[in-house]
Residue, then its C-alpha position, 0 to 999 in steps of 0.5 A: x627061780x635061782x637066786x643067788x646067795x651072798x656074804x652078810x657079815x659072817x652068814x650068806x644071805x639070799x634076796x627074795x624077788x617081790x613077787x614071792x613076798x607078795x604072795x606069801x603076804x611078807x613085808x620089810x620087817x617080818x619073820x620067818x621060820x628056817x627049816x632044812x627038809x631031810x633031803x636038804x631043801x630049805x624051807x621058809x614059812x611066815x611066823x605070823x597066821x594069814x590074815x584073810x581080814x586083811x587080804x580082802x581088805x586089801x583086795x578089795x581096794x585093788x578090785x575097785x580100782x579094775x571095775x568088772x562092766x557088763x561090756x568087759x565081761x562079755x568081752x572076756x567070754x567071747x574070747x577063745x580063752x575063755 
């Protein structure tokens, strides 16, 4: 995925899609850590520890809003993806 860098002040600034935040668990707010490989890639990493309490909880709100029936199960398996 390219994203392009930005002037902000006296820095450049980079906008990370939603999607990455998601799935790093990154909200508006948060903190990460900055690192610069030996190869010069950039790397970014949460300050905060996963919160796994958290990610269920909140996956379980998800879950119960897409209930799994017996109808639906046997229409995944019969499908040739499955």
């Amino acid at each position: 995925m390219k994203l392009q860098l930005a002037k902000w002040g006296n820095s450049l600034a980079v906008r990370l899609p939603v999607e990455c935040t998601r799935a790093a668990g990154l909200r508006e707010g948060d903190t990460v850590e900055a690192e610069v490989t030996p190869v010069g890639e950039i790397k970014l990493v949460p300050t905060h520890a996963f919160d796994k309490a958290a990610f269920l909880s909140r996956l379980g709100k998800l879950q119960a809003h897409m209930p799994m029936t017996t109808t639906t199960v046997e229409a995944i398996r019969q499908e040739d993806r499955y």
